[in-house]
Structure formats: structure tokens, C-alpha cells
C-alpha positions in Angstrom: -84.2 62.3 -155.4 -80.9 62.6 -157.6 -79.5 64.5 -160.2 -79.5 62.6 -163.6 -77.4 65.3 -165.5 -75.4 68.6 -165.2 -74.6 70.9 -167.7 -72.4 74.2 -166.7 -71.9 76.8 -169.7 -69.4 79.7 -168.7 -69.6 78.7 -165.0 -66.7 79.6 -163.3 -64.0 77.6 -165.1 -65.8 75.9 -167.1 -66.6 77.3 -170.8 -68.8 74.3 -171.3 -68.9 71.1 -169.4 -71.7 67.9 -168.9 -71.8 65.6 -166.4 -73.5 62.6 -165.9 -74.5 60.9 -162.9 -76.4 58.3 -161.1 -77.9 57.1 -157.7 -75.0 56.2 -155.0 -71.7 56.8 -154.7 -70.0 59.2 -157.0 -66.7 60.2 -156.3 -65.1 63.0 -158.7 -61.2 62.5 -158.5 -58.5 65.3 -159.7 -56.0 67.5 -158.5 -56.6 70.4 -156.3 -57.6 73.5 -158.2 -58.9 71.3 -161.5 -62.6 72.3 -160.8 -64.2 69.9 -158.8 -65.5 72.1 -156.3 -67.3 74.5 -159.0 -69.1 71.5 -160.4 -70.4 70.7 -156.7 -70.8 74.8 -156.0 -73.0 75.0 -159.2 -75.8 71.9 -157.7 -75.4 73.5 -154.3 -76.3 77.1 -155.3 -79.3 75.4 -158.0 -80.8 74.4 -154.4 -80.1 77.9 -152.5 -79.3 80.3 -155.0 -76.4 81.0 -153.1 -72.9 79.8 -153.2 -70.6 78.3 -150.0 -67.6 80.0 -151.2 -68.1 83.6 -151.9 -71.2 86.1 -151.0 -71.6 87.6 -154.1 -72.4 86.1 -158.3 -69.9 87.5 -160.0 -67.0 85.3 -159.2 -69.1 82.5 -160.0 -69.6 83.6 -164.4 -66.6 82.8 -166.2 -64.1 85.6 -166.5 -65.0 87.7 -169.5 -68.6 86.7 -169.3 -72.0 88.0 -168.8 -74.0 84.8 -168.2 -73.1 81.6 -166.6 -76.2 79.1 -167.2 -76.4 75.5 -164.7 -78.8 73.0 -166.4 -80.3 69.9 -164.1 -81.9 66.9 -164.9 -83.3 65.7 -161.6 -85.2 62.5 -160.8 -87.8 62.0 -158.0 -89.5 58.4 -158.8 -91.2 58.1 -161.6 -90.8 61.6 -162.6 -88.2 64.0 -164.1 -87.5 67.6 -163.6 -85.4 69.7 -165.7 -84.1 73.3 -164.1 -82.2 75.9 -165.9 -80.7 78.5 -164.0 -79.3 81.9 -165.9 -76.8 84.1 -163.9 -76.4 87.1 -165.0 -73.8 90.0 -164.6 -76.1 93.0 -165.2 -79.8 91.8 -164.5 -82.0 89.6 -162.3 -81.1 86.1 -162.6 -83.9 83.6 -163.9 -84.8 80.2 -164.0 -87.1 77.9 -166.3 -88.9 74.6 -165.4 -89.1 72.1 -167.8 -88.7 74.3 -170.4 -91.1 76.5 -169.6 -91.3 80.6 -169.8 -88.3 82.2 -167.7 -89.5 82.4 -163.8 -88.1 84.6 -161.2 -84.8 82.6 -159.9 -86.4 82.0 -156.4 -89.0 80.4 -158.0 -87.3 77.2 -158.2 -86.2 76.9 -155.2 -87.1 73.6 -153.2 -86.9 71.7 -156.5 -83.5 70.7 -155.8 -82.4 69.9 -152.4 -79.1 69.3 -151.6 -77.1 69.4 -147.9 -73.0 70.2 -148.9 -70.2 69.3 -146.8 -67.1 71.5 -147.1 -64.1 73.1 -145.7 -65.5 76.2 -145.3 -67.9 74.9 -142.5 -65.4 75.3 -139.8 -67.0 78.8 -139.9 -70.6 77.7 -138.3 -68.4 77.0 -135.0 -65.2 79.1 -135.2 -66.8 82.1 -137.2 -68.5 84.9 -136.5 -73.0 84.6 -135.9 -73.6 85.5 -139.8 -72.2 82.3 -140.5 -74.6 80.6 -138.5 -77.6 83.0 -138.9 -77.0 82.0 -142.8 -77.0 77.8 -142.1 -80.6 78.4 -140.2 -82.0 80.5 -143.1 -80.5 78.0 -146.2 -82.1 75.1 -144.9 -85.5 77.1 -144.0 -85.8 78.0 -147.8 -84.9 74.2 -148.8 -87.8 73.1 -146.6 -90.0 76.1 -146.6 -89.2 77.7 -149.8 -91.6 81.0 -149.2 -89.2 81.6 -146.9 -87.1 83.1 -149.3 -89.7 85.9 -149.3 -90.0 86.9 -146.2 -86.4 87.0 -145.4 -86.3 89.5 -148.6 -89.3 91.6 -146.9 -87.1 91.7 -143.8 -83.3 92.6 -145.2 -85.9 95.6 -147.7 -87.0 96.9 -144.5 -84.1 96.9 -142.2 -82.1 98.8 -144.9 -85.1 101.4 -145.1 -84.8 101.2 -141.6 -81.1 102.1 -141.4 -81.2 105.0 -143.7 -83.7 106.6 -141.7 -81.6 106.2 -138.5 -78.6 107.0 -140.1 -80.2 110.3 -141.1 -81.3 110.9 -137.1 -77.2 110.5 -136.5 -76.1 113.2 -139.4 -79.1 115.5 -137.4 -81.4 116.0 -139.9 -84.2 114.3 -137.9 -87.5 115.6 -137.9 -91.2 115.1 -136.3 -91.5 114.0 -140.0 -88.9 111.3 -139.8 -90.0 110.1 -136.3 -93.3 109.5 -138.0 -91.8 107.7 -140.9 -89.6 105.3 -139.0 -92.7 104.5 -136.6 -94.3 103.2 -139.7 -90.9 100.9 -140.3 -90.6 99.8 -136.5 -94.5 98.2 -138.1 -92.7 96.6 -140.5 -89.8 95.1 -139.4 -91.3 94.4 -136.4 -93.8 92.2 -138.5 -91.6 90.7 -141.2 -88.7 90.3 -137.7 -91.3 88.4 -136.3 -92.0 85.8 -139.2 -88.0 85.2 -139.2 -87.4 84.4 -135.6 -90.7 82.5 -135.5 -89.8 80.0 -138.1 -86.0 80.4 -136.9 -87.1 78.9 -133.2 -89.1 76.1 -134.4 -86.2 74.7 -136.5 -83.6 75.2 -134.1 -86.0 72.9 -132.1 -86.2 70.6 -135.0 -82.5 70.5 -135.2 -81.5 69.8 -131.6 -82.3 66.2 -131.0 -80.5 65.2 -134.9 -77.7 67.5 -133.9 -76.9 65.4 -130.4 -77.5 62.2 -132.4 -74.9 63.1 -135.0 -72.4 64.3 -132.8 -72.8 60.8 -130.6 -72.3 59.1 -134.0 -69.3 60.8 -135.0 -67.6 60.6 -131.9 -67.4 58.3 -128.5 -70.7 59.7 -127.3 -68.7 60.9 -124.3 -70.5 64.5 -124.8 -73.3 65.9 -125.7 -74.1 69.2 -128.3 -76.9 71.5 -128.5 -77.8 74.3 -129.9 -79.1 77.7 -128.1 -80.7 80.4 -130.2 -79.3 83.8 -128.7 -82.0 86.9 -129.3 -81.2 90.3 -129.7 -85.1 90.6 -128.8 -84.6 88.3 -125.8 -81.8 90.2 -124.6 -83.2 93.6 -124.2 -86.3 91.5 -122.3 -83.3 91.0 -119.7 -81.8 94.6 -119.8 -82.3 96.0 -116.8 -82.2 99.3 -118.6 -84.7 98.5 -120.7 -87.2 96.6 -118.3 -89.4 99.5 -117.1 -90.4 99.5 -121.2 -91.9 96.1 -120.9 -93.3 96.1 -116.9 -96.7 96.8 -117.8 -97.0 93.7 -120.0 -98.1 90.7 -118.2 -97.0 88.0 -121.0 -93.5 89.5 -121.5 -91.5 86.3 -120.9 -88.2 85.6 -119.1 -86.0 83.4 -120.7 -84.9 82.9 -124.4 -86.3 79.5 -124.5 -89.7 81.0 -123.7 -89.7 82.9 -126.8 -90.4 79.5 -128.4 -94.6 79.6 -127.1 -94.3 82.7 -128.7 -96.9 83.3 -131.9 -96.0 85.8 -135.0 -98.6 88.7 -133.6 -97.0 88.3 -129.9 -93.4 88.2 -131.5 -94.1 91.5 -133.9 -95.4 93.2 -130.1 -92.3 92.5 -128.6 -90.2 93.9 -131.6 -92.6 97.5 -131.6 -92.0 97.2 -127.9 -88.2 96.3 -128.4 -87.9 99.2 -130.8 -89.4 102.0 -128.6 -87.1 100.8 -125.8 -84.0 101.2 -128.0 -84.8 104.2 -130.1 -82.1 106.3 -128.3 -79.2 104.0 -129.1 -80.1 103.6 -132.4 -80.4 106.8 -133.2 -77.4 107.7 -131.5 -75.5 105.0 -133.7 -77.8 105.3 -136.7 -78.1 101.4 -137.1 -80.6 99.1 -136.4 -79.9 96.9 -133.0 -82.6 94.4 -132.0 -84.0 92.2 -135.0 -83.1 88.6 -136.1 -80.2 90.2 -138.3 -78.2 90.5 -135.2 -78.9 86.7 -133.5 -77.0 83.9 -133.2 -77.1 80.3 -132.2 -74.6 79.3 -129.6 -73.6 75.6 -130.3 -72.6 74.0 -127.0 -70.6 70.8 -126.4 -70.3 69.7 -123.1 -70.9 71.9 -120.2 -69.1 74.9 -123.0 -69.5 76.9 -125.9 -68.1 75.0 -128.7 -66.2 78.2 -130.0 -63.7 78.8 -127.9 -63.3 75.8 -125.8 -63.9 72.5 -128.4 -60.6 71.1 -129.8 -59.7 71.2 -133.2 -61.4 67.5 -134.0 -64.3 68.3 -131.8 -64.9 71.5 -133.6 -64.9 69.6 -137.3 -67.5 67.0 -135.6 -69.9 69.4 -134.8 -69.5 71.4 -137.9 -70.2 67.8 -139.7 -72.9 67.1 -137.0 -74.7 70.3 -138.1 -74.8 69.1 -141.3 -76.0 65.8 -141.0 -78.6 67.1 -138.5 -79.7 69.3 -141.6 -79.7 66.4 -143.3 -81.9 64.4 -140.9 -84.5 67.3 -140.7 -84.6 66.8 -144.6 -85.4 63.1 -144.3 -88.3 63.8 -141.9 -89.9 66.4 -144.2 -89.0 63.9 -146.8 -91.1 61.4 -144.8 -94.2 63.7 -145.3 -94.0 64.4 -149.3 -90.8 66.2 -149.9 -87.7 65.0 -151.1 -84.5 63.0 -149.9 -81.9 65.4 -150.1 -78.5 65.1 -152.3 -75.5 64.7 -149.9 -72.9 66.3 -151.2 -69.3 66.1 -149.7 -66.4 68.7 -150.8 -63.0 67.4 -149.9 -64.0 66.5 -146.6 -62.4 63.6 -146.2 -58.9 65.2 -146.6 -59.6 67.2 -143.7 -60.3 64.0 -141.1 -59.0 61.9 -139.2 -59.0 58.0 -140.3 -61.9 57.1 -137.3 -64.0 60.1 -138.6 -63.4 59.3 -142.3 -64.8 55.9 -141.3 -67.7 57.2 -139.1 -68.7 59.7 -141.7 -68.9 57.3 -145.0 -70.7 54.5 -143.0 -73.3 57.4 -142.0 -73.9 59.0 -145.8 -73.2 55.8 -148.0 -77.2 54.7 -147.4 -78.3 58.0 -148.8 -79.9 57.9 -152.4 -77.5 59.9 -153.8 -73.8 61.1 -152.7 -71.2 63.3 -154.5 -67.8 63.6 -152.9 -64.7 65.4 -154.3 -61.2 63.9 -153.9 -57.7 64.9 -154.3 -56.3 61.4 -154.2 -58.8 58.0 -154.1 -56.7 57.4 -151.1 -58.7 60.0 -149.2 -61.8 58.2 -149.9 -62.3 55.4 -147.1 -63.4 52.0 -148.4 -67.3 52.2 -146.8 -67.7 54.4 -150.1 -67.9 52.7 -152.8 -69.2 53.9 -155.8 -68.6 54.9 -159.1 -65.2 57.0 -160.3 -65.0 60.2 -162.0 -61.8 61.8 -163.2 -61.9 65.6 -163.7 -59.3 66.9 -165.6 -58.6 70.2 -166.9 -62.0 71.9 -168.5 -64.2 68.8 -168.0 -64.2 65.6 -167.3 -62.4 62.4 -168.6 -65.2 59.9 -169.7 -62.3 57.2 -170.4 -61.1 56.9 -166.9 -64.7 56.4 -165.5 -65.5 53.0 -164.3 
């Protein structure tokens, strides 16, 4: 799959702007702060509906504006898609497909895949576990799209969830309200259950690509993993806590174990988890076991990778993570989906010459690859491709090749 055409109207810094591109290597060159990241932040959020740069849509309409539209023209073989994404400052954002009547804006997700390399990706090692929490769940909608869904159903509940807790601290809980929350420890015990399931099995997926990426970037001198950390799994091992699951035969040991798991014998562990912990939480009116509050420890070595990895080590298994996303694509690929867009966001600037190299000669087979560039200096020579010059507002059609 690549993207054929991109049209931006009121999109960040761009009143109107249209792009076109083709298979390969494209490399969009201009000064720092011209706009080349919002052109690669608009593809990236019309494959996750969500931006790598800020947590929130506003920033991302035009100042003075209440819509910011991205329009697509993607190609997958013989076959052409057009999406059109509306952002909107006051309402539910929508999509269309082809042309067709407005859909709901998840409904376009997984038409567009994309994995994006930027700076800001030093958070998934030195940042705190939302970071990481937020890498699993991205690349679970991109390859499971109905994922989107359920991780909706889940953040619904837990804030029903945490206003009826919250009410328990201010002491205006009742019989009544121990009833009602009952009847959400069902629900987010259920919808906690579909999250973590589907949150194991890719971690699984992702640890073999994530060792082999790291070995390609680097010497191969160590190795990296990934470890997903439970909040479930960790009262399982709370001493405290264990008389609440004594009496039940199947309750595992280890956080690995969690992984034989199914969704009905996850969702008994969460009621189970719940009951145990019902004090606390109501003492602190939040919720404290669910996937909301996991993490995934990366490990390099014999250590955690936050804390201990070097400054180069840490941006090699930030970039390892990605291209083990990427991999993970390419197998799903393999069985019907698509080859994902690679898209690389001054990267380059940040490495050193050896990992430039390693890097490019990894990517440049992929069908398509954008990469953003101060300077074409940055860009090592296993990239070659065609040449874009951004300028002010839009781009520079003369100084393309």
C-alpha cells in the first residue's frame, strides 16, 4: 500500500496544501519549523485517529478555525481508496470513503496503515507506562481495528467507575451505591478483560521482531524483550490480597501465565481483583487494578532499559520497537492486510552515522517511505529517492526532482 495524494485544508499550518507522492523514497526537505512534521502528523493520525505530538484535536485545526479536513488517495494493487477525514472543534469528527455518506471517524480505521518514526519516541523507554500502554493499543487498532471499540467500552466504564468511588471517598456511599458499582466491577471487569487479552497476545507477537530489530541496529552484543507488567497479576502476588484468591484452583502465579488465560477466566480474575481491592479504592476513590494502570517493561540485557540503557541504546530500542511494529504489520500483511507506510520524522538528525546507516538499509525495501529532513545531509546515501522541498505554506513543485 501507499499514499498516491494528500490534501490538508486548515490543518495546523496549512490553510490549503496538496501533495503528491509515489512508491519509494520520499524525502521532504525544509527548515525546522516550515511544516514538514504536520504533513507526516496529518497521514499518521488518518491511520490512528490520533496525533504523536499532542493528546488532544485542537492544536491540530488551524488557528481561527473550526474544521481542519485531511484527504487521501491511497493505492493497494489494483485498487484505489479515497478517505476524507473532517476534524472538528465543536462536534464528533467524521470520515467518508470514496465519497460516500459521512461515517463515524473510527470507521476508517485500518484503511490506512502507517508505522511513524519520531523524536518523540524516546518516551516508550524513558517515559512514564502511558506512553507505552498507548504504542500497544495504536498498533492493536491498525491490525485489529474493532479494537477501537472495546478500548472505548473500557475508558466509558472506568470513568463511571471512578465517579462512583470517588463518591464512597466524599462519604456519601450507600447500600445503593455498593450495588451500583458491583454492577461496574461486571463491566470493566469484562471489557478489562478483552484489553489485556488482546494486549498479551501482541506483546507475544512483538517480542521475537523486537530482539531481531535491536540485533540489527546494533552489534547484537545484547538482547531486548519486552515484559508486560499487570496490575491484575500483581495483586495475584500480594500477599495481602492472597486469601481472596486461595479458594481458586486455576488462579496462576506468574505474569507470564496470564497469557493461557481466555477472556471469561481473565473477566473472573478482575471481579475477583476488584473485591480484593475494594477498600483501597474506596479509600482513594480511584480505580487501581485494570489494564489502564499496566505497563510493559522493555529489558536490554540482564536490565530495564529505563534506567540503565545509554543514551544510543535507549534510541535503538525506541527504533527497534518501531520496526518490530512494523514487522508484525508485514506478517498480518502476509495473510490479507496491508504493507504498512514507514514513515520517518527527523530521525536521522537524531543518530549516529552507524545507526543512520543501519536504519535506511533496513526501511529502503519497504513499498513506501516518507522521511523529513532539515538538511539532505542528514539523509544517508542508502536512501535514495525522490526530493521534496517544503517551503513556507506548501510545497515547492520547482525544486522537486
Amino acid at each position: 500500500m501507499y499514499l498516491e495524494k494528500l490534501s490538508l485544508t486548515d490543518f495546523r499550518s496549512y490553510a490549503q496544501v496538496d501533495l503528491t507522492l509515489e512508491p519509494g523514497v520520499t524525502v521532504l526537505v525544509g527548515y525546522n519549523g516550515i511544516g514538514k512534521t504536520n504533513l507526516m502528523e496529518a497521514i499518521g493520525y488518518l491511520a490512528t485517529l490520533s496525533s504523536h505530538r499532542v493528546s488532544s484535536d485542537a492544536p491540530l485545526l488551524r488557528f481561527g478555525t473550526e474544521r481542519a479536513m485531511i484527504r487521501a488517495k491511497l493505492v493497494r494493487g489494483e485498487q484505489a481508496t479515497v478517505l476524507e477525514l473532517e476534524i472538528n472543534a465543536s462536534r464528533a469528527n467524521r470520515g467518508r470513503i470514496n465519497r460516500s455518506n459521512p461515517v463515524r471517524a473510527r470507521d476508517i480505521l485500518g484503511i490506512c496503515q502507517t508505522v511513524l518514526f519520531a523524536p518523540e519516541d524516546l518516551a516508550l523507554v524513558k517515559g512514564d507506562p502511558s506512553n507505552r500502554r498507548r504504542f500497544l493499543d495504536e498498533l492493536l487498532v491498525s491490525l485489529m481495528p474493532r479494537h477501537s471499540a472495546t478500548r472505548s467500552d473500557y475508558d466509558r466504564v472506568l470513568k463511571q467507575r471512578n465517579a462512583l468511588l470517588k463518591s464512597g471517598r466524599a462519604g456519601k456511599f450507600t447500600a445503593g451505591h455498593e450495588a451500583t458499582l458491583d454492577v461496574w466491577d461486571q463491566h470493566m471487569a469484562r471489557a478489562g478483560a478483552e484489553v489485556l487479552h488482546a494486549r498479551l497476545e501482541l506483546v507475544e507477537r512483538l517480542r521475537p521482531h523486537l530482539n531481531k530489530a535491536y540485533a540489527q541496529l546494533t552489534d547484537g552484543s545484547k538482547e531486548a524483550d519486552a515484559i508486560y507488567r499487570s496490575t491484575l497479576q500483581d495483586l495475584l502476588d500480594d500477599d495481602g490480597a492472597g486469601a481472596a484468591f486461595a479458594a481458586e484452583p486455576s488462579a496462576v502465579g506468574r505474569v507470564e501465565d496470564l497469557r493461557v488465560l481466555s477472556v471469561d477466566e481473565l473477566t473472573e480474575r478482575y471481579v475477583q481483583a476488584f473485591a480484593a481491592s475494594r477498600r483501597k479504592e474506596l479509600e482513594r476513590g480511584i480505580s487501581l487494578v485494570g489494564p489502564h494502570r499496566d505497563d510493559v517493561e522493555l529489558i536490554l540485557g540482564e536490565a530495564p532499559a529505563k534506567g540503565y540503557a545509554s543514551h544510543g541504546e535507549t534510541w535503538s530500542m525506541c527504533l527497534s520497537l518501531r520496526l518490530a511494529s512494523y514487522y508484525v504489520m508485514l506478517d498480518d500483511a502476509r495473510t490479507g492486510g496491508s504493507a504498512p507506510i514507514l514513515i520517518l520524522d527527523d530521525v536521522f538528525a537524531e543518530l549516529d552515522v552507524q545507526r543512520r546507516r543501519k536504519l535506511a538499509a533496513i526501511v529502503s525495501g519497504a513499498e513506501q517511505v516518507l522521511v523529513t529532513a532539515a538538511v539532505d545531509a542528514d539523509i544517508p546515501e542508502e536512501l535514495t529517492g525522490r526530493r521534496v522541498k517544503v517551503i513556507p505554506g506548501g510545497i515547492d513543485e520547482s525544486e522537486s526532482p
